[in-house]
N, CA, C and O of each residue as an XYZ file, in Angstrom:
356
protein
N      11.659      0.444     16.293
C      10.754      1.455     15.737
C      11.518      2.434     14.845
O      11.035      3.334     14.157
N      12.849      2.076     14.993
C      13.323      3.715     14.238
C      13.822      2.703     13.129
O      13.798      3.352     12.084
N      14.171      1.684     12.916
C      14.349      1.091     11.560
C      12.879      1.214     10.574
O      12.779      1.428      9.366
N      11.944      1.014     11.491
C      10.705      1.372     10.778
C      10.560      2.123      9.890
O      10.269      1.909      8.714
N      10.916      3.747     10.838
C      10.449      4.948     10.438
C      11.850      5.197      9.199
O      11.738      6.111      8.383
N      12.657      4.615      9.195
C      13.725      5.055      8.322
C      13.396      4.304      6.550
O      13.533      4.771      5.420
N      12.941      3.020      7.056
C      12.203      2.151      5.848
C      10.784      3.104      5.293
O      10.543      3.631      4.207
N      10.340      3.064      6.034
C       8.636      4.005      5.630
C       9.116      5.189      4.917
O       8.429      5.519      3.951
N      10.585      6.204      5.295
C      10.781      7.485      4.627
C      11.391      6.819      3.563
O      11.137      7.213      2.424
N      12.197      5.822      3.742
C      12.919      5.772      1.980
C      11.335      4.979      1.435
O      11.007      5.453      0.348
N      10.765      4.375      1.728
C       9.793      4.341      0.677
C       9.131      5.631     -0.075
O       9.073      5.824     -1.290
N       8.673      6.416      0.925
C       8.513      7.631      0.862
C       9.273      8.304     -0.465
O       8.686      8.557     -1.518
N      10.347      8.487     -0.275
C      11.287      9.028     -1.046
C      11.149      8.001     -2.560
O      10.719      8.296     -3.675
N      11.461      7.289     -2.260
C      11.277      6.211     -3.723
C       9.899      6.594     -4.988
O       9.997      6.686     -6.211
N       8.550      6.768     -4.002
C       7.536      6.805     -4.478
C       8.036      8.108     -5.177
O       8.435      8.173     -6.340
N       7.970      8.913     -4.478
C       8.253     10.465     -4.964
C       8.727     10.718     -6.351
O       8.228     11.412     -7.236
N      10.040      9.838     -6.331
C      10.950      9.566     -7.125
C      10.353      8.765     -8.608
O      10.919      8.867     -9.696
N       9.171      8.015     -8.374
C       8.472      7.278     -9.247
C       8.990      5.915     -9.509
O       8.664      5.277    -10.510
N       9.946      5.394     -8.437
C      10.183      3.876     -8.293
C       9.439      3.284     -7.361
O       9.383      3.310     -6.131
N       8.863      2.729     -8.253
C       7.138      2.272     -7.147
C       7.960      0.553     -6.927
O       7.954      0.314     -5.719
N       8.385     -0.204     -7.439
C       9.245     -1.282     -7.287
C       9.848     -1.471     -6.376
O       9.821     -2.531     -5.751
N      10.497     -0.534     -6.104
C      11.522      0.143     -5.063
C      10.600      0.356     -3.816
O      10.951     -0.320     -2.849
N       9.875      0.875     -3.688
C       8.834      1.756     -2.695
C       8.203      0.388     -1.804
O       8.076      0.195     -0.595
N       7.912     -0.358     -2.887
C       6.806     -1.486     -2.592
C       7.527     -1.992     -1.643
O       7.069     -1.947     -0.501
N       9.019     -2.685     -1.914
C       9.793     -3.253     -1.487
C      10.072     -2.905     -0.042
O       9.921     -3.725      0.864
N      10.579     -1.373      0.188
C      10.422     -0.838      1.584
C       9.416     -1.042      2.071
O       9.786     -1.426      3.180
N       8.122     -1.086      2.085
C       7.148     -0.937      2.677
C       6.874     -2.354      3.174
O       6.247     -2.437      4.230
N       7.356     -3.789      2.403
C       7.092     -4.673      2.745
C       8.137     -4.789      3.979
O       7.671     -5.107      5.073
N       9.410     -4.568      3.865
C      10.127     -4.831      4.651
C       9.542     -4.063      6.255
O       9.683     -4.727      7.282
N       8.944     -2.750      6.324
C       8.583     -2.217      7.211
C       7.456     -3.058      7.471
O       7.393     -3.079      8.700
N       6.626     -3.691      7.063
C       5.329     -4.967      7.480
C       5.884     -5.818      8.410
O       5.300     -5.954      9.485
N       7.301     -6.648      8.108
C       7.668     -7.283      9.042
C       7.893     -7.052      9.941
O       8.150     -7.979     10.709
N       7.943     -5.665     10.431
C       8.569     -5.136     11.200
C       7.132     -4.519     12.558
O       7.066     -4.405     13.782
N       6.098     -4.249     11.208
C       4.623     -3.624     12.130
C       3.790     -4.170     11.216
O       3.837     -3.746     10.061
N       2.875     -5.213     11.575
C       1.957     -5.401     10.919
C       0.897     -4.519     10.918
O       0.414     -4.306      9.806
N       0.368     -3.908     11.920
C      -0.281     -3.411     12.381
C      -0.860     -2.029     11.915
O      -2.022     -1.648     12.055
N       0.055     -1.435     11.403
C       0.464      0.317     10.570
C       0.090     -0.059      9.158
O       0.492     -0.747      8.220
N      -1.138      0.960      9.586
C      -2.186      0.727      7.720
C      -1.655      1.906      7.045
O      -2.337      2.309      6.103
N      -0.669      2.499      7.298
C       0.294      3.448      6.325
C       1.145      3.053      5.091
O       1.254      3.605      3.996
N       1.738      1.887      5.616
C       2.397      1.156      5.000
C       1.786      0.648      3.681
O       2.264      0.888      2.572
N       0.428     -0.244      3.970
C      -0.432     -0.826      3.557
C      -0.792     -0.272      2.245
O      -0.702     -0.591      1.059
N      -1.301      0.831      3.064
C      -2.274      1.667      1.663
C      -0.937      2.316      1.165
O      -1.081      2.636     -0.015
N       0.293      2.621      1.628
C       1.424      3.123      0.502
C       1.582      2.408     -0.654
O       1.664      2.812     -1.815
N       1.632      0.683      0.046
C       2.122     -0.299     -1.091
C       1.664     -0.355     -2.019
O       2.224     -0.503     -3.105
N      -0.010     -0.199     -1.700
C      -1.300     -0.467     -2.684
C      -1.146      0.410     -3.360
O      -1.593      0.037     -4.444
N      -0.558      2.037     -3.520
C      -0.577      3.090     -4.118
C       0.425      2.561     -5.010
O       0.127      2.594     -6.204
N       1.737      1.998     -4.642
C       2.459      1.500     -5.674
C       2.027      0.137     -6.393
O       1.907      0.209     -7.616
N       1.832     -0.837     -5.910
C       0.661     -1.322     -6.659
C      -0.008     -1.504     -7.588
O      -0.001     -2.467     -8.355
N      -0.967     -0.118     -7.594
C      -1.721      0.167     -8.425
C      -0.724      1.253     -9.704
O      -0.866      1.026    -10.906
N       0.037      2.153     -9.307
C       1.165      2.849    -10.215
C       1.743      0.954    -11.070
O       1.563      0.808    -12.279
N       2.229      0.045    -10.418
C       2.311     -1.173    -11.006
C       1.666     -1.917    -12.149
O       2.244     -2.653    -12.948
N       0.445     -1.631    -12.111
C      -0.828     -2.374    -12.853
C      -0.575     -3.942    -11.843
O      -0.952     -5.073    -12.149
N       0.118     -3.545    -10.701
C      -0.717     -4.961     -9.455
C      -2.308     -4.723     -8.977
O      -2.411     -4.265     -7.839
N      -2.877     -4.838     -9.304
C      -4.341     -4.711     -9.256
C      -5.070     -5.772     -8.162
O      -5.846     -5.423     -7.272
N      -4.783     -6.678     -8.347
C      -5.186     -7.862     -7.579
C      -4.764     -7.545     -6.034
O      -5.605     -7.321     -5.163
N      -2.875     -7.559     -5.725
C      -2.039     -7.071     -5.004
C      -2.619     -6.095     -4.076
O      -3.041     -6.346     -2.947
N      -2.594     -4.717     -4.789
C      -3.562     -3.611     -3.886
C      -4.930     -4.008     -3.461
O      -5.307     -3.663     -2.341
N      -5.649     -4.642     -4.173
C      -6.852     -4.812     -3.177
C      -6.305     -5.494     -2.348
O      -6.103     -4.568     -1.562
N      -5.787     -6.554     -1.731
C      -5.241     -7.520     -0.504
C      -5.206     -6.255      0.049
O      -6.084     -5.913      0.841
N      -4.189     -5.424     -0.307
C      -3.462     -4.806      0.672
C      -4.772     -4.089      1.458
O      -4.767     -4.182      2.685
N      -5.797     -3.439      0.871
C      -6.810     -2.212      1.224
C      -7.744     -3.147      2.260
O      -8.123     -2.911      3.407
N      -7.970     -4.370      1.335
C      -8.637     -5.247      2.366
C      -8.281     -5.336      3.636
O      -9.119     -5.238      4.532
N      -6.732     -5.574      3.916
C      -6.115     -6.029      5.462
C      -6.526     -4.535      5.803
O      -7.404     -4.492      6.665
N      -6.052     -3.145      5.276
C      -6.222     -2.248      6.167
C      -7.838     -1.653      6.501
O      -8.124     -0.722      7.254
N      -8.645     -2.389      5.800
C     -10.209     -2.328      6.121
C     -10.400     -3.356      7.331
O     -11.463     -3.241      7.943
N      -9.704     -4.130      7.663
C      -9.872     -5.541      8.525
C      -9.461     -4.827      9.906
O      -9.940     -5.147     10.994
N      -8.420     -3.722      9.692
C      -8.321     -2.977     10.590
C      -8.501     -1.932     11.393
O      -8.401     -1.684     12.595
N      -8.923     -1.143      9.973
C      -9.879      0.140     10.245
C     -10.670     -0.030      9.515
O     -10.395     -0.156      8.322
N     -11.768     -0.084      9.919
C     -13.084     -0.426      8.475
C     -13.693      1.310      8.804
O     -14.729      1.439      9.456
N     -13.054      2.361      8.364
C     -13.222      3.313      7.886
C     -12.224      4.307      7.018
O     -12.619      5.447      6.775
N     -11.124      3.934      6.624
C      -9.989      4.112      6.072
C     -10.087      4.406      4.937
O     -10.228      3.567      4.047
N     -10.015      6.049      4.685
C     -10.460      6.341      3.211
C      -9.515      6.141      2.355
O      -9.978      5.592      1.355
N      -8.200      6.368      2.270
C      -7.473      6.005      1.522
C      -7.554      4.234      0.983
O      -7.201      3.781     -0.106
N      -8.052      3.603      1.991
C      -7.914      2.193      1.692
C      -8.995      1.416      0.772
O      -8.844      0.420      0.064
N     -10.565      2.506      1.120
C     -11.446      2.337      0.035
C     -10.961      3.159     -1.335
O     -10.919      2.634     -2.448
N     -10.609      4.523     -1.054
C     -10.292      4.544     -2.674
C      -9.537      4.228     -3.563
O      -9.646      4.440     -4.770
N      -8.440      3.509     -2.784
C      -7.314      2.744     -3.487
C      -7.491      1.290     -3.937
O      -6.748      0.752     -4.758
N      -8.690      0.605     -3.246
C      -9.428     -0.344     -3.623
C     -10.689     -0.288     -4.512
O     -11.293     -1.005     -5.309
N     -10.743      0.537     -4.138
C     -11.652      0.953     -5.564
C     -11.293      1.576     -6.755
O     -12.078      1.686     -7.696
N      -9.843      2.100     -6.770
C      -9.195      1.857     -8.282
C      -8.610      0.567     -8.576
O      -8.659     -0.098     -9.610
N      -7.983      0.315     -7.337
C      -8.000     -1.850     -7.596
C      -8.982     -2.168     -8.939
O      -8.781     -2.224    -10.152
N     -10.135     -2.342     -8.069
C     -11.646     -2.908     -8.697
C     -11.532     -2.117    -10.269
O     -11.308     -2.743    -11.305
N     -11.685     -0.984    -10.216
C     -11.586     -0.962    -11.655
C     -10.484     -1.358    -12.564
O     -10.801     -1.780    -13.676
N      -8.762     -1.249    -12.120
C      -8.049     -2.036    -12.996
C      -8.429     -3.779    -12.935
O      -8.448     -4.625    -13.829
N      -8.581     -3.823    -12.145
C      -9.709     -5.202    -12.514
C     -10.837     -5.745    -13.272
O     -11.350     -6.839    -13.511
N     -11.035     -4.228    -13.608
C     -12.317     -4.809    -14.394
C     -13.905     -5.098    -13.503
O     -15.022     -5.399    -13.924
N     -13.467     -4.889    -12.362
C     -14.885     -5.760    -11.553
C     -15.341     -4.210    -10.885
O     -14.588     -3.379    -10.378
N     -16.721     -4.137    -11.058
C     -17.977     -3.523    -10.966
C     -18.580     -3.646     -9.452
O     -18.909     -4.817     -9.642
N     -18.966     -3.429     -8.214
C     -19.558     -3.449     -7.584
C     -20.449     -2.647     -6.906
O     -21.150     -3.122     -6.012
């Protein structure tokens, strides 16, 4: 758990920093570690979407809707998904 929390802050720090590349990267590595932690999730998707990964962040918002299907960060980060996508719903 504390490799976790040390991966999740340097992502943290990365984002801050505006290396969303970087960020993404921590956050995946902390997935292997907790699937489970929709923090992570919706971080990645935030970088992601800073990415123009569009496609990418929705997955991500999706799994953390699969988990909390009330997760506001995860709808509105999927719903800027949807619009760098182009798709309307």
């Amino acid at each position: 758990m504390e490799k976790f929390k040390r991966l999740k802050n340097e992502g943290n720090d990365f984002v801050k920093m505006g290396e969303y590349e970087e960020a993404a990267n921590k956050y995946s590595e902390c997935m292997k570690l907790n699937t489970e932690e929709c923090t992570v999730y919706t971080n990645r998707a935030l970088c992601y979407l800073k990415l123009y990964k569009y496609e990418e962040a929705k997955q991500d918002c999706d799994h953390v809707l699969q988990i909390e299907d009330s997760n506001i960060k995860a709808f509105y980060r999927r719903a800027l998904a949807y619009k760098g996508l182009q798709v309307r719903k």
